[in-house]
mmCIF file of the N, C-alpha and C atoms, coordinates in Angstrom:
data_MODEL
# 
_entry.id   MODEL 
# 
loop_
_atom_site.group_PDB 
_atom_site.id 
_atom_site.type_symbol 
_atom_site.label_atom_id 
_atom_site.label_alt_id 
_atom_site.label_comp_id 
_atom_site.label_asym_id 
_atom_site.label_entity_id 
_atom_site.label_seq_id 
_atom_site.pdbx_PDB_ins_code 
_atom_site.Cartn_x 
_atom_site.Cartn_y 
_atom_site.Cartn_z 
_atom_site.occupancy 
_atom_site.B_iso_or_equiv 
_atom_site.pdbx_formal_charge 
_atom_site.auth_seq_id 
_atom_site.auth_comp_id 
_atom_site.auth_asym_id 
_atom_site.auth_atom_id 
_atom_site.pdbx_PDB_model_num 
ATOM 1   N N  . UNK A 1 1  ? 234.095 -9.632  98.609  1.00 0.00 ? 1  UNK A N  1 
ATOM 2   C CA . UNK A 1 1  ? 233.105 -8.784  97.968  1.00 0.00 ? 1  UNK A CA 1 
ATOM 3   C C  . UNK A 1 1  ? 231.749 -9.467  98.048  1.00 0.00 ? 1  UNK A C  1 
ATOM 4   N N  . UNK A 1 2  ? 230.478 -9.193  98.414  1.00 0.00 ? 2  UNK A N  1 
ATOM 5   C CA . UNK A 1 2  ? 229.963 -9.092  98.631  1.00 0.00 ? 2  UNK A CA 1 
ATOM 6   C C  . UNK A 1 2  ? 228.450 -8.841  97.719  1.00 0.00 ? 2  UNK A C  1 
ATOM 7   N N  . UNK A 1 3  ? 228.095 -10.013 96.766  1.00 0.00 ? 3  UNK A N  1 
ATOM 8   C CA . UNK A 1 3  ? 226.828 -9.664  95.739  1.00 0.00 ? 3  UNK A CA 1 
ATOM 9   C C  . UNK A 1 3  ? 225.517 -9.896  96.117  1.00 0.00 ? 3  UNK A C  1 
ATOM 10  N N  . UNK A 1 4  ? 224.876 -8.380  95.896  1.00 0.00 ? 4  UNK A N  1 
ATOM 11  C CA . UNK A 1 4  ? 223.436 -8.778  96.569  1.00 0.00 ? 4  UNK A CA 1 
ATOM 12  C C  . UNK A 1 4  ? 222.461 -8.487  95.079  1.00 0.00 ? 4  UNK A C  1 
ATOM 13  N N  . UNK A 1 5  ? 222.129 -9.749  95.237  1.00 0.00 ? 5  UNK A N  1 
ATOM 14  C CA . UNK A 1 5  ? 220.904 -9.922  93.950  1.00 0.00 ? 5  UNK A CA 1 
ATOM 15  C C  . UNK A 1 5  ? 219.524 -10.429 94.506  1.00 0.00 ? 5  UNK A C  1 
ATOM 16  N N  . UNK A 1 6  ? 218.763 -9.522  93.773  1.00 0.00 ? 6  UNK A N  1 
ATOM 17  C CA . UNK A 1 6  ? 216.943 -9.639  94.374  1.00 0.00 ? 6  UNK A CA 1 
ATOM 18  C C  . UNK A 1 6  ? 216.627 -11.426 94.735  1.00 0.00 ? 6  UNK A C  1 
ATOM 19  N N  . UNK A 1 7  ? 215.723 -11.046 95.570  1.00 0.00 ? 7  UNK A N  1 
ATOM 20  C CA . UNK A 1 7  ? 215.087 -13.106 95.808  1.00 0.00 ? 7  UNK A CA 1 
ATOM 21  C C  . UNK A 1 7  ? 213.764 -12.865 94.692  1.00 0.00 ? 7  UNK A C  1 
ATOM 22  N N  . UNK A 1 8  ? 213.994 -12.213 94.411  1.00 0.00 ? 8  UNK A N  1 
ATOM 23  C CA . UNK A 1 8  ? 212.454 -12.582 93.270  1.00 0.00 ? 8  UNK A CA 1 
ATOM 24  C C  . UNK A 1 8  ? 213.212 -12.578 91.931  1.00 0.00 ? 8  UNK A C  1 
ATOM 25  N N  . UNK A 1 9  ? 214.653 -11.690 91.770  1.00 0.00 ? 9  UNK A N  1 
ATOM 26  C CA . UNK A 1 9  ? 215.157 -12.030 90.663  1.00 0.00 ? 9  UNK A CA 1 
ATOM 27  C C  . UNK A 1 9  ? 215.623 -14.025 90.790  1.00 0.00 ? 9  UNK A C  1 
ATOM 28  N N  . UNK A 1 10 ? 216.373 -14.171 91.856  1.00 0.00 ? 10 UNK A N  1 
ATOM 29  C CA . UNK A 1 10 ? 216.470 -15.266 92.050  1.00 0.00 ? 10 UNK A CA 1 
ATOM 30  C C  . UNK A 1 10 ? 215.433 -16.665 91.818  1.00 0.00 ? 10 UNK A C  1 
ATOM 31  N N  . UNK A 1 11 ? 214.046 -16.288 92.511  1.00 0.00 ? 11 UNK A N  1 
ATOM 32  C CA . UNK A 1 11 ? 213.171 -17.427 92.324  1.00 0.00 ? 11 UNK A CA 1 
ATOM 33  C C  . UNK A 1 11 ? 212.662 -17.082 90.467  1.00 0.00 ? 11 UNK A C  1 
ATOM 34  N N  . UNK A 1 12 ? 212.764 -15.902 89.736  1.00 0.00 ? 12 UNK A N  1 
ATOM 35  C CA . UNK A 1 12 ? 212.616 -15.755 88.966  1.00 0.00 ? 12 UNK A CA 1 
ATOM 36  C C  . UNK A 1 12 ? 213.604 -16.630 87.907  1.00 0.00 ? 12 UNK A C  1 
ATOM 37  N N  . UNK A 1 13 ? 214.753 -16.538 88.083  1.00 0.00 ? 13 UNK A N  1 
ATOM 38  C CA . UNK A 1 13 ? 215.329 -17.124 87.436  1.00 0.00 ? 13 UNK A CA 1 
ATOM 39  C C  . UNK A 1 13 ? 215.591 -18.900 87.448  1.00 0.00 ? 13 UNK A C  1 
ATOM 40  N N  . UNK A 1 14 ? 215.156 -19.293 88.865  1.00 0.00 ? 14 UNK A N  1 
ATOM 41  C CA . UNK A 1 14 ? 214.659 -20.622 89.141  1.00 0.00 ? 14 UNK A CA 1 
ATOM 42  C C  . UNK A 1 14 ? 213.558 -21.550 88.216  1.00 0.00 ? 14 UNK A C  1 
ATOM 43  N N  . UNK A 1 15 ? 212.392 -20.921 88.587  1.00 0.00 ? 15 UNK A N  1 
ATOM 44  C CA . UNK A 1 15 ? 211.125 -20.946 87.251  1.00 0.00 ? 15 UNK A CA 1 
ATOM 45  C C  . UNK A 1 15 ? 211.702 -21.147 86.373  1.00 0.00 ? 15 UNK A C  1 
ATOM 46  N N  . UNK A 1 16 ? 212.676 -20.094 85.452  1.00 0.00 ? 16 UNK A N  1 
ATOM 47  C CA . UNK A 1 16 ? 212.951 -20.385 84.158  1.00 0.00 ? 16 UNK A CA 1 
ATOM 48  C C  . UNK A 1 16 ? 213.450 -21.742 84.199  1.00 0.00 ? 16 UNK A C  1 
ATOM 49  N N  . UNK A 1 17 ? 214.733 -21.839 84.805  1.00 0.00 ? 17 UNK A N  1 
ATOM 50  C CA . UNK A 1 17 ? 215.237 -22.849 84.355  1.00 0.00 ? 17 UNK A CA 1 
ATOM 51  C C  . UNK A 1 17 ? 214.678 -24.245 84.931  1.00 0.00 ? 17 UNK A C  1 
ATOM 52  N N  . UNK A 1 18 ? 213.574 -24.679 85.956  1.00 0.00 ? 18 UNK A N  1 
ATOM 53  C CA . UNK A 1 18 ? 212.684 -25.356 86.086  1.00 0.00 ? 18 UNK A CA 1 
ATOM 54  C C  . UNK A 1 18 ? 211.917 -25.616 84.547  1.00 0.00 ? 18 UNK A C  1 
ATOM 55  N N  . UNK A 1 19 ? 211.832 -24.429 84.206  1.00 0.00 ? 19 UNK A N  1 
ATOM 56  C CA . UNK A 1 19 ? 210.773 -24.658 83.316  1.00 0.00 ? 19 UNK A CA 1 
ATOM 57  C C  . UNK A 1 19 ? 211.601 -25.255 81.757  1.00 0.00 ? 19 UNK A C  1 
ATOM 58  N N  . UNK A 1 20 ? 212.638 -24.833 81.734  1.00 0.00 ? 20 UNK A N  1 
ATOM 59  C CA . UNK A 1 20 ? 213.419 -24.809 80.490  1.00 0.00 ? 20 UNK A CA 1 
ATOM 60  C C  . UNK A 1 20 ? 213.732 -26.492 80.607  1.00 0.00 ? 20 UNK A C  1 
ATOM 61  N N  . UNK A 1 21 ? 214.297 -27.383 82.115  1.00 0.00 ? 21 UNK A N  1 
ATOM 62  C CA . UNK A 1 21 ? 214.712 -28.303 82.496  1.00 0.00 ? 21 UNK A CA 1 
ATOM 63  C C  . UNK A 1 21 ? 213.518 -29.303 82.396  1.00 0.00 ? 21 UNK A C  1 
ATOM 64  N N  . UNK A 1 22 ? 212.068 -29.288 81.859  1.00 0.00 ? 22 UNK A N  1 
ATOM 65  C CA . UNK A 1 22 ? 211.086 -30.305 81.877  1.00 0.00 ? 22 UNK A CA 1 
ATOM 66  C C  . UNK A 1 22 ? 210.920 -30.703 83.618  1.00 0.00 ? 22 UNK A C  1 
ATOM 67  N N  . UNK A 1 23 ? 211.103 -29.722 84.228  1.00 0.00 ? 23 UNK A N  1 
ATOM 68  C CA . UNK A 1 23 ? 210.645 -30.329 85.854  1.00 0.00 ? 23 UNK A CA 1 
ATOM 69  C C  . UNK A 1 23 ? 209.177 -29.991 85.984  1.00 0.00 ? 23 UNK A C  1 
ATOM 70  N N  . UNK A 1 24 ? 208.839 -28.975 85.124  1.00 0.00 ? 24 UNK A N  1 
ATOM 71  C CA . UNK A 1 24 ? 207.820 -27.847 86.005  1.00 0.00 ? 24 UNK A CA 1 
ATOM 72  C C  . UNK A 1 24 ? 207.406 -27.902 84.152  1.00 0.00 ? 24 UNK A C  1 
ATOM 73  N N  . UNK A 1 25 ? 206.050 -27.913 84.193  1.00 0.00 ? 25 UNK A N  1 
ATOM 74  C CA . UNK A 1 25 ? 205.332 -27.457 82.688  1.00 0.00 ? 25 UNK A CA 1 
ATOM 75  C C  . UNK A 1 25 ? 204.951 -26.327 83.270  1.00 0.00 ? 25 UNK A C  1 
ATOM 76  N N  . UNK A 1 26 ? 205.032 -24.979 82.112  1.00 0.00 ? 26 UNK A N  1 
ATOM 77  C CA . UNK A 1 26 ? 204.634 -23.813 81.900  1.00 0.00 ? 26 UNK A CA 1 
ATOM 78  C C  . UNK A 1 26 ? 203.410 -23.510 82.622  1.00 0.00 ? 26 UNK A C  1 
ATOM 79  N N  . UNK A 1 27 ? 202.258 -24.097 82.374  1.00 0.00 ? 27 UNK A N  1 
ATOM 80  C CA . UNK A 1 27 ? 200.944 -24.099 83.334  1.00 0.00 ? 27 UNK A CA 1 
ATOM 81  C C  . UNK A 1 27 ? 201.310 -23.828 84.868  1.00 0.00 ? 27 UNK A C  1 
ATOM 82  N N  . UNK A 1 28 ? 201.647 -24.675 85.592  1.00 0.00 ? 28 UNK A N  1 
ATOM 83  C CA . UNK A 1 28 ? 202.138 -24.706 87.021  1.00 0.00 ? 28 UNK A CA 1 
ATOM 84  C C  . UNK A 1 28 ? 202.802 -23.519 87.267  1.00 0.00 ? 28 UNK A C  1 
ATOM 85  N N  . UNK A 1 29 ? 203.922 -23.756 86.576  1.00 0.00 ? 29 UNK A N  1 
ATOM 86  C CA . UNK A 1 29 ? 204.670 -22.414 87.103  1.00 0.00 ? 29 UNK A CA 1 
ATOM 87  C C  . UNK A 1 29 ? 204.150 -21.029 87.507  1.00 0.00 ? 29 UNK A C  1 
ATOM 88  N N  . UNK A 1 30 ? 203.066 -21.054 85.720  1.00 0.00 ? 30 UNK A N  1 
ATOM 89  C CA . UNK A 1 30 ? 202.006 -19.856 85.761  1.00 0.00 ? 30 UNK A CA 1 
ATOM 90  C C  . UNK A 1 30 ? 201.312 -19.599 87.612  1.00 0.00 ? 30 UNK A C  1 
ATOM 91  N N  . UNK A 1 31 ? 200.884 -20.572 87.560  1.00 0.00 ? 31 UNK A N  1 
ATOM 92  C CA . UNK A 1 31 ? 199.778 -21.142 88.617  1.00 0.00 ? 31 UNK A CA 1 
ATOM 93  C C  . UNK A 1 31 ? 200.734 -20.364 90.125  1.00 0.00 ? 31 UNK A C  1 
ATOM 94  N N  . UNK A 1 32 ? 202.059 -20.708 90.004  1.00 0.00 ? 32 UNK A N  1 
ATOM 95  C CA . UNK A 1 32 ? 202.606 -20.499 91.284  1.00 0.00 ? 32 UNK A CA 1 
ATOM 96  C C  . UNK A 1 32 ? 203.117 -19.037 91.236  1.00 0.00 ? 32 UNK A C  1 
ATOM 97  N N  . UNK A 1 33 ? 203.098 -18.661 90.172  1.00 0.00 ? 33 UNK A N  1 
ATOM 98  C CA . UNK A 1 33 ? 203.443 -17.028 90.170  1.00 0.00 ? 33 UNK A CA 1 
ATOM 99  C C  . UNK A 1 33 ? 202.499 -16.073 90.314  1.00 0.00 ? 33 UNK A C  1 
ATOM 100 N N  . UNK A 1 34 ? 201.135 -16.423 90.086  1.00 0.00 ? 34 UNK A N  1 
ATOM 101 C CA . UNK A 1 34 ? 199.885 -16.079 90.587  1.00 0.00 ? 34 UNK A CA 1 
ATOM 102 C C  . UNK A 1 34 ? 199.863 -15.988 91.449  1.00 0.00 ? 34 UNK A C  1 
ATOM 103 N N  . UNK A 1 35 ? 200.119 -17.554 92.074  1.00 0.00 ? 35 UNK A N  1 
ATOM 104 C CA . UNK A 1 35 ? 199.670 -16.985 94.025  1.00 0.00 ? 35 UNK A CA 1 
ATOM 105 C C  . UNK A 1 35 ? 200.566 -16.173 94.580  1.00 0.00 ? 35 UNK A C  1 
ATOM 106 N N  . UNK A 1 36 ? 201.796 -16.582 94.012  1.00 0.00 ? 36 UNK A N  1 
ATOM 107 C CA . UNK A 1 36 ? 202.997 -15.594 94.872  1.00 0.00 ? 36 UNK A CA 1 
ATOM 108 C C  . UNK A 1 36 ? 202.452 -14.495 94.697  1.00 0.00 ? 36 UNK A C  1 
ATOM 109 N N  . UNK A 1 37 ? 201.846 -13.770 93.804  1.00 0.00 ? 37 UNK A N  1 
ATOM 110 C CA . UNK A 1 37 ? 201.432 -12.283 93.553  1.00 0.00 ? 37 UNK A CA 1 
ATOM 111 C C  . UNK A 1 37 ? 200.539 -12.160 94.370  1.00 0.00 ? 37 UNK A C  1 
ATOM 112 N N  . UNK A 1 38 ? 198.923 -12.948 94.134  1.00 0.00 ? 38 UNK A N  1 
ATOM 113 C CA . UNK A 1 38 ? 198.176 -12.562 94.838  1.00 0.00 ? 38 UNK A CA 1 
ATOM 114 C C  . UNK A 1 38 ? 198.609 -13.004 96.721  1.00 0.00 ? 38 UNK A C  1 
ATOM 115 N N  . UNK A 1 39 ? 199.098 -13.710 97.279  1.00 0.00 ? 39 UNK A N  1 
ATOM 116 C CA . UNK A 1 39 ? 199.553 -13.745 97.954  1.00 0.00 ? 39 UNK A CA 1 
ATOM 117 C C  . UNK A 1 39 ? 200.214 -12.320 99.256  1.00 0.00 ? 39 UNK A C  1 
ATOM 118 N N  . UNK A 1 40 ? 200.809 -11.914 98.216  1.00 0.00 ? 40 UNK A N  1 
ATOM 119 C CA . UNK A 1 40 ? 201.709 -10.804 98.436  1.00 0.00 ? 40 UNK A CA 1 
ATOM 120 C C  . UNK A 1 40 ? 200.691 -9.203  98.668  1.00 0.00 ? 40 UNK A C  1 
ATOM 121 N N  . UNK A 1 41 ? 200.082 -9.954  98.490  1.00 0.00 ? 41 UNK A N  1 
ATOM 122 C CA . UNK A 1 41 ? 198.660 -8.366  98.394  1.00 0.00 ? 41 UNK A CA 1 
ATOM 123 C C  . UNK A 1 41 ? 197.957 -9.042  99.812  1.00 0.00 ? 41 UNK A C  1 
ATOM 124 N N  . UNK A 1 42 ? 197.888 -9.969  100.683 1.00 0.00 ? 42 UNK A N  1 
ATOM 125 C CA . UNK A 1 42 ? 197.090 -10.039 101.717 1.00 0.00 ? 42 UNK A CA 1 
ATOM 126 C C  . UNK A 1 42 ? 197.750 -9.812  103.108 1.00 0.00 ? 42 UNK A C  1 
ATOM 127 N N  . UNK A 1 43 ? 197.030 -9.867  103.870 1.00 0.00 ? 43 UNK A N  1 
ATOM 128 C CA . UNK A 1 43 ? 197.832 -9.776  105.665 1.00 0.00 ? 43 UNK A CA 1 
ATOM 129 C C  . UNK A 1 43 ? 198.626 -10.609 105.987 1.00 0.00 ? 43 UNK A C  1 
ATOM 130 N N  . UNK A 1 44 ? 199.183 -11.526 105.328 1.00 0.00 ? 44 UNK A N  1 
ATOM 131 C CA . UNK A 1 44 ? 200.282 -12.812 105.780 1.00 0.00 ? 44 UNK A CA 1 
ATOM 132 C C  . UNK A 1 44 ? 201.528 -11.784 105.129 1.00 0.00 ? 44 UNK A C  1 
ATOM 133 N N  . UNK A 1 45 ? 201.850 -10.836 103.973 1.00 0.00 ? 45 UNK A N  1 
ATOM 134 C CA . UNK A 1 45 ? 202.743 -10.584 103.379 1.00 0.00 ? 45 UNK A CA 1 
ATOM 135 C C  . UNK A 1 45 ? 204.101 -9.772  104.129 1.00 0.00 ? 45 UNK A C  1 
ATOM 136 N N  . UNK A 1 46 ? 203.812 -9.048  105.333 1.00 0.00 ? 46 UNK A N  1 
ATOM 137 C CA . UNK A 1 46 ? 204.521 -8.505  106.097 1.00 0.00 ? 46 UNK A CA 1 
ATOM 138 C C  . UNK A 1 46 ? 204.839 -9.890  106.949 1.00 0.00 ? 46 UNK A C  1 
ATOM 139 N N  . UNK A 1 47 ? 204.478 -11.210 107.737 1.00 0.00 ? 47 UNK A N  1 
ATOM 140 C CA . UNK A 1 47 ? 204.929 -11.890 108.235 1.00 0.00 ? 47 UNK A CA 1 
ATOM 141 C C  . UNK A 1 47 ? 206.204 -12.497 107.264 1.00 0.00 ? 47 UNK A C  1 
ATOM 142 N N  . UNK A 1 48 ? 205.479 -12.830 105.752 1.00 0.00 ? 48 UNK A N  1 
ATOM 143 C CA . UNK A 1 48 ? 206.390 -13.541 105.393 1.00 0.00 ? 48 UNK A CA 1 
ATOM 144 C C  . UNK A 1 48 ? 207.673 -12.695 104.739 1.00 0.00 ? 48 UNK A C  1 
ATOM 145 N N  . UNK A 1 49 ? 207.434 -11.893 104.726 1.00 0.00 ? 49 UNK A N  1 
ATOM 146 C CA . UNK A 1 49 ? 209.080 -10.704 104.463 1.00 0.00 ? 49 UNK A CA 1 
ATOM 147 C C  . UNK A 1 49 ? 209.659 -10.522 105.447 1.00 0.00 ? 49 UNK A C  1 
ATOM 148 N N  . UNK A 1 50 ? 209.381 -10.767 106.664 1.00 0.00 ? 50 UNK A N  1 
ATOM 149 C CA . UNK A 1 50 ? 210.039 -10.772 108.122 1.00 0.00 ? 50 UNK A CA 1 
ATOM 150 C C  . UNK A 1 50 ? 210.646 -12.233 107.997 1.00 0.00 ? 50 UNK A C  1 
ATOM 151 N N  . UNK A 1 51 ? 210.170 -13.386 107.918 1.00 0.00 ? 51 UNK A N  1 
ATOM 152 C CA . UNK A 1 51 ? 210.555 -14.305 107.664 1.00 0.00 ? 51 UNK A CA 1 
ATOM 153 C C  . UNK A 1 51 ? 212.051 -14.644 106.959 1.00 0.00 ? 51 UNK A C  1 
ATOM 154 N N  . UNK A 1 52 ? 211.483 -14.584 106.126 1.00 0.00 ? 52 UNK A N  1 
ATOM 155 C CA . UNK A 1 52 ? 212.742 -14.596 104.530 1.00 0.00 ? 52 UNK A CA 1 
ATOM 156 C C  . UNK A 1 52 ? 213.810 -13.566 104.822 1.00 0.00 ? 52 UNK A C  1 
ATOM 157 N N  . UNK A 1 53 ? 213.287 -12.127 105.538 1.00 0.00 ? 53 UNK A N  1 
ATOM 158 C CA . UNK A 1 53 ? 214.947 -11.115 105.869 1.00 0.00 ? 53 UNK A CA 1 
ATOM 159 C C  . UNK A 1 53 ? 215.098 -12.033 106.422 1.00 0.00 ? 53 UNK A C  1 
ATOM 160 N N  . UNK A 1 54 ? 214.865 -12.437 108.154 1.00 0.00 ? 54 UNK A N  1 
ATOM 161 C CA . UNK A 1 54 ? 215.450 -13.069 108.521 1.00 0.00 ? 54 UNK A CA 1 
ATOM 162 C C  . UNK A 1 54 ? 215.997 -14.308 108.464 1.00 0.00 ? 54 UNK A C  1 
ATOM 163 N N  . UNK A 1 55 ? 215.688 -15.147 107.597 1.00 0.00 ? 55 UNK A N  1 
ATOM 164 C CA . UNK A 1 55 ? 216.365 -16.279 106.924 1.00 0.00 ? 55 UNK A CA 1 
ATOM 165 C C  . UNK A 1 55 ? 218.008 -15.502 106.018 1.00 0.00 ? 55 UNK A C  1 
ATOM 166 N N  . UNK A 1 56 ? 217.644 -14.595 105.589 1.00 0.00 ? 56 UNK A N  1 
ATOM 167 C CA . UNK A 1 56 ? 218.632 -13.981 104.305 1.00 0.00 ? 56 UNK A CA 1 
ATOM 168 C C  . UNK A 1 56 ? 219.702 -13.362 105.326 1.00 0.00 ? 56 UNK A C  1 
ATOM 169 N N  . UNK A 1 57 ? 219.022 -13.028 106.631 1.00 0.00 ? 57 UNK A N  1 
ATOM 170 C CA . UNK A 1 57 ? 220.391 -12.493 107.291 1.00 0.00 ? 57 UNK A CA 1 
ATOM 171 C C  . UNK A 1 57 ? 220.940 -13.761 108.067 1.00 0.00 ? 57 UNK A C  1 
ATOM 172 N N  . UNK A 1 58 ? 220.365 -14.556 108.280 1.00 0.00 ? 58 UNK A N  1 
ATOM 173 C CA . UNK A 1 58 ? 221.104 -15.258 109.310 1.00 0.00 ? 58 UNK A CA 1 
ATOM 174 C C  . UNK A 1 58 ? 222.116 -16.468 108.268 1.00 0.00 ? 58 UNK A C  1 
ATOM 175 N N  . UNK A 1 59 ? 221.564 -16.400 106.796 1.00 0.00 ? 59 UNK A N  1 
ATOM 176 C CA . UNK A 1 59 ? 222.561 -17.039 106.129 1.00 0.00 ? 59 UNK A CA 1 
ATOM 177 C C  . UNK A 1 59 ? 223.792 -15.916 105.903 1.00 0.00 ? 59 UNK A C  1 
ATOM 178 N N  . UNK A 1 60 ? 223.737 -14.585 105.668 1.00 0.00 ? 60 UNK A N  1 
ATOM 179 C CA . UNK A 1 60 ? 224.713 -13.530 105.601 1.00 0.00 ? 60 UNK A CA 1 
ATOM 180 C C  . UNK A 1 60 ? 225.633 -13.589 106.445 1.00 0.00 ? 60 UNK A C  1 
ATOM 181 N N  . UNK A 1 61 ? 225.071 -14.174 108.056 1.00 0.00 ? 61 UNK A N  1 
ATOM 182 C CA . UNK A 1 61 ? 226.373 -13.894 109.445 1.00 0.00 ? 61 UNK A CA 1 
ATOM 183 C C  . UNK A 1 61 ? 227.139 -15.287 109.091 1.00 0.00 ? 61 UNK A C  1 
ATOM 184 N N  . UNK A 1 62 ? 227.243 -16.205 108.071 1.00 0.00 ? 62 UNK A N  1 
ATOM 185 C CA . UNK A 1 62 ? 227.795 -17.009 108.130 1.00 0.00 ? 62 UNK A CA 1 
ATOM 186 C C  . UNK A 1 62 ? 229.173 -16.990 107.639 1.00 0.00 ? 62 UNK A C  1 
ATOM 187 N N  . UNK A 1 63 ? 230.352 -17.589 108.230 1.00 0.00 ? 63 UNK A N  1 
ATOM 188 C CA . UNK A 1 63 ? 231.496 -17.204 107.599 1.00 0.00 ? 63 UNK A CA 1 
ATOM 189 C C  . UNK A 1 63 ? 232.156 -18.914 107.574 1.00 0.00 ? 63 UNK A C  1 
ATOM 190 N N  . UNK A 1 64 ? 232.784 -18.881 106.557 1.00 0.00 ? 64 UNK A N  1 
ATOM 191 C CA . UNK A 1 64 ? 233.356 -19.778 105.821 1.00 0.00 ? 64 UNK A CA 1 
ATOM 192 C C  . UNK A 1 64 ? 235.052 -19.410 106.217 1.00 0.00 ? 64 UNK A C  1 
# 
């Protein structure tokens, strides 16, 4: 079976527990969720979603 859960729920839930774990102070994190946003609004944002599918599929063809 087969679970597909969001990568932003994922890095979302990373942050937290970065943040909960004293790795990452609250500030920073802020700081990096900003750019990811604004980020995501410029002409790099279609390269880097081509990117990451293809990272996400080529870990998917893997069989154990």
């Amino acid at each position: 079976m087969a679970l597909s859960i969001s990568f932003v729920l994922l890095l979302g839930i990373a942050v937290v527990v970065l943040i909960r774990s004293k790795s990452v102070k609250p500030g920073p994190a802020i700081v990096c969720v900003l750019f990811g946003f604004f980020l995501s609004s410029t002409s790099m944002a279609p390269s880097i979603n081509r990117f990451m599918t293809s990272i996400a599929d080529m870990i998917g063809q893997i069989r154990f």
